[in-house]
N, C-alpha and C positions, 0 to 999 in steps of 0.2 A: 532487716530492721533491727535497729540495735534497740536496747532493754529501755530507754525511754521512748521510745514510739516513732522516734527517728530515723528517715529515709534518706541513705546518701543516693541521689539519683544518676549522680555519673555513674555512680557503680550497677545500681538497675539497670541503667542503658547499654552497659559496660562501652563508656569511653573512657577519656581522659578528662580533666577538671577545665582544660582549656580548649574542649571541641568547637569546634567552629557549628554554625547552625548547622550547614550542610549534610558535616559527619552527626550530629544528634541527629537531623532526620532518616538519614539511610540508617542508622539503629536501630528508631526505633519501628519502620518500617519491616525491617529483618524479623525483629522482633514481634512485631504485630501478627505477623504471618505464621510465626512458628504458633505462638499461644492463643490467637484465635479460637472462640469456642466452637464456630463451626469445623474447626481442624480437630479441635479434642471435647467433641458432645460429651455432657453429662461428666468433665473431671471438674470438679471446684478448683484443683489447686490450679490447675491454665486457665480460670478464668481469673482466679483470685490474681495469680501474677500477668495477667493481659490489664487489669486495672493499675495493677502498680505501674506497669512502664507507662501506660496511659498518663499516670499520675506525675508521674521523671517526664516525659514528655512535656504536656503544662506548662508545668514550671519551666522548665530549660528552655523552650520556644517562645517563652514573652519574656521581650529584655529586660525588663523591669521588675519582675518576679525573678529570674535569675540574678539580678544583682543585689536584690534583697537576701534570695539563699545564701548568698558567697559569701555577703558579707553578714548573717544573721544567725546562720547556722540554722538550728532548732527552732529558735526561734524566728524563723523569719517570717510565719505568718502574721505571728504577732504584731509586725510592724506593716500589715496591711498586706499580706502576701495573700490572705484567703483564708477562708475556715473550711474543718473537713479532719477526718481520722490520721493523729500522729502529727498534726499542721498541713497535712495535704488537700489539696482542693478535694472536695467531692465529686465522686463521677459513676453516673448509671447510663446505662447504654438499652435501648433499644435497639436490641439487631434483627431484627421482625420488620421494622420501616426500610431497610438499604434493597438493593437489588442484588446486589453482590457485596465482597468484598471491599472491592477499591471505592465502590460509595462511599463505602461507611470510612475507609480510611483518609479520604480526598474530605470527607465532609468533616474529621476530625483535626485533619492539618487546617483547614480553613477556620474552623469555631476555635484552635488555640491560637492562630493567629500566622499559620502559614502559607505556604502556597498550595494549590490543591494542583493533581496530576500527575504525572509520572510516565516511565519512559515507558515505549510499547504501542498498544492499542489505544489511541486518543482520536477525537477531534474529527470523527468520522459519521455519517448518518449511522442511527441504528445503534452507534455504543463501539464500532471500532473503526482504526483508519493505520496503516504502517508507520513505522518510524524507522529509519533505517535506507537506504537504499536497494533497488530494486531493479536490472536483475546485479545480483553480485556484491549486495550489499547485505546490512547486518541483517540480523535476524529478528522480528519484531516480538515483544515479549509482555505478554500479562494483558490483564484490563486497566484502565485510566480514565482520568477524565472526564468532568463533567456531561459529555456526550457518552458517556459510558451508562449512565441510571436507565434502567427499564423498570416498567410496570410489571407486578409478579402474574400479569397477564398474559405478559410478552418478552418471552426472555429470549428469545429468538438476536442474534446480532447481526453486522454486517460488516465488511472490510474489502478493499480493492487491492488487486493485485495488477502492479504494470508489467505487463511482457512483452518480449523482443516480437518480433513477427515471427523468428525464426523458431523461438521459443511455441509461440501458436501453431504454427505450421507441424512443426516435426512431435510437442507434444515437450510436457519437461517434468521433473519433480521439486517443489519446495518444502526446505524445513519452516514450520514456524513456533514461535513458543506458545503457550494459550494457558492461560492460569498455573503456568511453571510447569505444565504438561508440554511436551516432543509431540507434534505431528510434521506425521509428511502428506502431503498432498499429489497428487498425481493430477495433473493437467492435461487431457487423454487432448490425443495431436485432431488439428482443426478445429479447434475453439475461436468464436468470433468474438470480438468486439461486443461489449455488455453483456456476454453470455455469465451464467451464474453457476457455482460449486458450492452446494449444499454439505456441511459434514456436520453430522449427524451429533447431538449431544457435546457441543465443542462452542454452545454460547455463553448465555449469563448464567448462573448459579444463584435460585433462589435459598437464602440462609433458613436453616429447620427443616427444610422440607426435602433439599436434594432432586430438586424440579432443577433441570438443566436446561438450556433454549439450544437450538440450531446453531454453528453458525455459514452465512452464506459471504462465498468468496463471489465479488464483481471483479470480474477481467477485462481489464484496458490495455489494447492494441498499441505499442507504440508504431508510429506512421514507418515506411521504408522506401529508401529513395525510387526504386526500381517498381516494385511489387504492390497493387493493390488491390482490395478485395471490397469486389460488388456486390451485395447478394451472397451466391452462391460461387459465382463464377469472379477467377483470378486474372486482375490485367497488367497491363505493362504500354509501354509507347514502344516502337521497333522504331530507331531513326535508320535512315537510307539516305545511299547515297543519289546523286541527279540518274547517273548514269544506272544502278540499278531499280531504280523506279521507272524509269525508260524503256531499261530491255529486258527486266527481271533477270530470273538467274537463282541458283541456287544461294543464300544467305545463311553464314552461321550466325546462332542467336543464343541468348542463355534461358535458361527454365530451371526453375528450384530442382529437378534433379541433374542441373547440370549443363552441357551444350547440347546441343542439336541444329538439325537443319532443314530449315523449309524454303520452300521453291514459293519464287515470288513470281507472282503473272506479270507479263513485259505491259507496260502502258499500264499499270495498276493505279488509282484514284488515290490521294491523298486521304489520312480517315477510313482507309479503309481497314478491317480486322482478319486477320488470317486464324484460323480455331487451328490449334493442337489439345487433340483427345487424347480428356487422361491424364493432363500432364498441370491442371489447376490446384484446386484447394482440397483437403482431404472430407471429403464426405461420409457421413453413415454406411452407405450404398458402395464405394469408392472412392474415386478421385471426380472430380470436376474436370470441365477443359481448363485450358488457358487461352484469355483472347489477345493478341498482338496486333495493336494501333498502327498504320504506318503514318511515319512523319519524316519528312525530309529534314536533312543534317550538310548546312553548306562548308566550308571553312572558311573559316575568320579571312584566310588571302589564298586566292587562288594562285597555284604556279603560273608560270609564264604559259607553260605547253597549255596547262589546261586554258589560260584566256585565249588562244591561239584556236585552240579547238571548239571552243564557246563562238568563237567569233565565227567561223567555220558554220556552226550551227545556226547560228542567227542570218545568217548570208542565203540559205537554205531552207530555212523552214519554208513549210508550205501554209502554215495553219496561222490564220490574225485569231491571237485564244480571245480578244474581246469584242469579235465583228456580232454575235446573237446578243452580248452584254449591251454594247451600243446601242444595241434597235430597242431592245426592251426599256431601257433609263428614260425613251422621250417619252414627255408627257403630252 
């Protein structure tokens, strides 16, 4: 503040005189977090300077109050800018009413006349949701957003996590960021579909007090083409060909650790399920089965030989398959 009581607020925010709103908010944001009084309990001089920028902030985010500074100088309250200490608006903050931080900074961008939210944890039940992609994407960062406010009853949060199947299956780890705090998370293998990961002290942050909430990870399965999961037990469709659904025969087939091979009964039933033990979903206890559907797989065009052999077959058969369907249809 120079010796007339005068605030140059570019230099508060420390931008340049022609920031764009965009660079004023990431500022004073930057800023807000550093000199926060819940970051520096019981200093006056961070709180005395978390007002000031509060105060640079203001002014600079409404166009109109900024173009009266620019062009008024010192005087620009004068000419309708606002009354308050040195020609700055007035500003008292209750930070006893927020749940956290980004309330209170989300409810400040909005009462000067900004956008409230920010990147990260938004827009999700309970105060969080990702931003970022997922798996292989960015990393999601902080609290936001009006779905962010809890009651200093419940600081408990929540957020979902998408994962691969393969990721479920075999088990994975994620980084995430959580109040500019690093966690990694471990996703222990065979986790289902809305199952939930509880970590411990990693919710909302009540302001004074250092009452922290939970927060709980919901894990959402994305679907896979092959693989799906029942219950407990892991299935799949096994297509077959005419000829070994006919005469069985040994069949290679895949299972999440890979191939194998099971011997299929000659004359087998369409719909029917072959169990491989051991070889499903990872359980507490161990592994689960896997159950294998059979479903016949004709091709698009038969070769010549095989219509020749078809025909062969149909010249032959002994069995009319719809002489019992016949009898039962009359009414």
């Amino acid at each position: 503040m120079s010796a007339n009581g005068f605030r140059d607020y570019f230099k508060v925010l420390g931008v340049e005189r022609g920031a764009d709103p965009e660079a004023i908010k990431r500022s004073f944001r930057k800023l807000a977090r550093q000199f926060h009084p819940d970051v520096n309990p019981d200093d006056a001089s961070a709180e005395a300077k978390f007002k000031e920028i509060s105060e640079a902030y203001e002014v600079l985010s409404d166009p109109e109050k900024r173009r009266k500074y620019e062009q008024f100088g010192q005087y620009w309250s004068q000419m309708g800018g606002g009354a308050g200490s040195g020609g700055a608006p007035g500003f008292d903050v209750d930070f006893g009413r927020y749940g956290n931080f980004d309330d209170f900074i989300n409810d400040l961008l909005g009462r000067f006349g900004g956008q409230s939210g920010s990147a990260g944890f938004s827009g999700a039940p309970g105060g969080f949701g990702f931003s970022g992609g997922f798996p292989g994407g960015g990393i999601p960062s902080g609290f936001g957003g009006s779905a962010g406010r809890t009651s200093a009853a419940n600081l408990d949060a929540e957020a979902t996590i998408n994962l691969s199947f393969a990721e479920a299956f075999n088990g994975c780890e994620r980084a995430l960021a959580v109040n500019e705090e690093r966690v990694q998370v471990r996703v222990p293998a065979g986790v289902k579909n809305g199952s939930r990961l509880r970590l411990k002290a990693k919710g909302n942050l009540q302001p004074g007090t250092g009452r922290r909430g939970d927060l709980y990870l919901n894990l959402r399965l994305e679907d896979h083409p092959i693989w799906k999961l029942d219950g407990d037990q892991l299935r799949a469709e096994l297509p077959l060909s005419l000829d070994e659904l006919a005469l069985g025969g040994e069949v290679r087939v895949a299972t999440p650790d890979g191939e194998a091979t099971v011997q299929v009964p000659a004359g087998v039933a369409l719909g029917r399920s072959l169990r491989l033990k051991g070889k499903g979903w990872p359980l507490k206890d161990g592994r689960g089965d896997l159950l294998l559907s059979l479903s016949l797989k004709l091709p698009e065009r038969f070769s010549d030989a095989e219509r020749d052999l078809l025909d062969q077959l149909r010249q032959a058969r002994s069995l009319d398959p719809r002489a019992e369907w016949m009898k039962a249809a009359k009414l």
